[in-house]
C-alpha positions in Angstrom: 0.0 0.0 0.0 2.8 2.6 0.8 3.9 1.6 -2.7 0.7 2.6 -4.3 0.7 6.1 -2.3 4.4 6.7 -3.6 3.3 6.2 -7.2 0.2 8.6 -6.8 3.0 11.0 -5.4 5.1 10.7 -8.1 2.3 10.9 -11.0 0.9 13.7 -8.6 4.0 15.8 -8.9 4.8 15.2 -12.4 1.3 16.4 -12.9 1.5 19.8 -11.1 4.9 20.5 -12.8 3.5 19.9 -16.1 0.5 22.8 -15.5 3.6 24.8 -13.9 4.6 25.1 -17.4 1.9 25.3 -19.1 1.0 28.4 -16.8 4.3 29.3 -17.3 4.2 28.9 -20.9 1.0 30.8 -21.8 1.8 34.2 -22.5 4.5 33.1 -24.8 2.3 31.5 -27.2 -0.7 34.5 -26.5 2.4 36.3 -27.9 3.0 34.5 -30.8 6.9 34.3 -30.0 9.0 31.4 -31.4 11.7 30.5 -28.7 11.7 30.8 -24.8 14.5 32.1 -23.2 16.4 29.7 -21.0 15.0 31.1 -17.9 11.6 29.9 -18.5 13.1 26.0 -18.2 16.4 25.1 -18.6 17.8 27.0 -15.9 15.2 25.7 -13.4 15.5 22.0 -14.5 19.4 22.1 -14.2 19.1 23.8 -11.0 16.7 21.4 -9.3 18.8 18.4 -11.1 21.6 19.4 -9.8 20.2 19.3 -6.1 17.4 16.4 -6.4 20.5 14.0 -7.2 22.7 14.1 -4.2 20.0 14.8 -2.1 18.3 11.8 -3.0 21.6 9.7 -2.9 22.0 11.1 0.6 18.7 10.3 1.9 19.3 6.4 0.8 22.3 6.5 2.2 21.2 7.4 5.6 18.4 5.3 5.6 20.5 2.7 4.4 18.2 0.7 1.4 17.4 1.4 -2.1 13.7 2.4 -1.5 12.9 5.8 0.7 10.4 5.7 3.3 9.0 9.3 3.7 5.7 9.3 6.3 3.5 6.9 5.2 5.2 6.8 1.2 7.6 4.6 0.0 9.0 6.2 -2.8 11.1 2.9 -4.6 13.8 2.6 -7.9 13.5 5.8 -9.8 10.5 7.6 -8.3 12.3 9.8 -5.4 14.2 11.1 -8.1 11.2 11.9 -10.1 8.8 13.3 -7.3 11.8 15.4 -5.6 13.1 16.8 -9.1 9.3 17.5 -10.2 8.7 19.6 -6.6 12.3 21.7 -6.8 11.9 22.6 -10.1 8.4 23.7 -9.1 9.9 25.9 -6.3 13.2 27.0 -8.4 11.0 27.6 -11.4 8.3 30.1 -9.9 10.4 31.6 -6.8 13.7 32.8 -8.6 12.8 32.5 -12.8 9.5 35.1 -12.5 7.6 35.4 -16.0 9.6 38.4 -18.2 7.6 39.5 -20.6 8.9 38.7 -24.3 10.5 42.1 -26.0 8.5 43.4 -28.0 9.4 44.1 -31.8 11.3 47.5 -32.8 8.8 49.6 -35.1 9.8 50.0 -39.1 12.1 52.6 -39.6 13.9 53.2 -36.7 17.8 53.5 -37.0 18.2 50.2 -35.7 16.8 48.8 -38.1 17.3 50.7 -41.2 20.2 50.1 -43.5 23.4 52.6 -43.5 24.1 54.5 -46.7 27.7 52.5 -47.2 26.6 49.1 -46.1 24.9 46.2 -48.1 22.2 44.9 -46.6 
């Protein structure tokens, strides 16, 4: 049974990540823009990689068997890795990567964008 608890865990978190970033995702598209920057989630998913793993590694260790036992959830094989990297890039992702509006497009004719008399375009 605690088995069963720590796969509704882990299918629990993977499913609030995934409407993280859909959340997170939405003005982007209501833009119309192309690419994301990094910060919206590469930098959150290497950041909460980067601490799930020997956090998780640490935890067997001191406990001292494969499978963690967290409360009443036994989290076994490759789920504490899932559920912990799921919920830290959840907190990475929305406390330090805030939404940052996409720039917005330069109007025709301004010098940035206008050719030089002596250059080829």
């Amino acid at each position: 049974m605690n088995k069963l608890y720590g796969l509704g865990v882990t299918g629990l978190s993977v499913m609030i990540a995934a409407i993280v970033s859909g959340f997170r995702l939405r003005p982007y598209l209501d833009a119309g823009e192309q690419d994301t920057p990094p910060t919206f989630a590469l930098y959150p998913v290497l950041i909460a990689i980067a601490v799930t793993v020997p956090v998780v590694f640490l935890l067997r260790w001191w406990q001292g068997k494969r499978d963690l036992d967290i409360g009443p959830v036994t989290l076994a094989d490759r789920q504490p890795f899932i559920v912990m990297g799921c919920l830290l890039y959840i907190i990475v992702a929305v406390t330090f990567f805030p939404y940052q509006p996409p720039a917005k497009p330069l109007p025709p004719g301004t010098p940035e964008q206008s050719a030089s008399p002596g250059r080829s375009v």
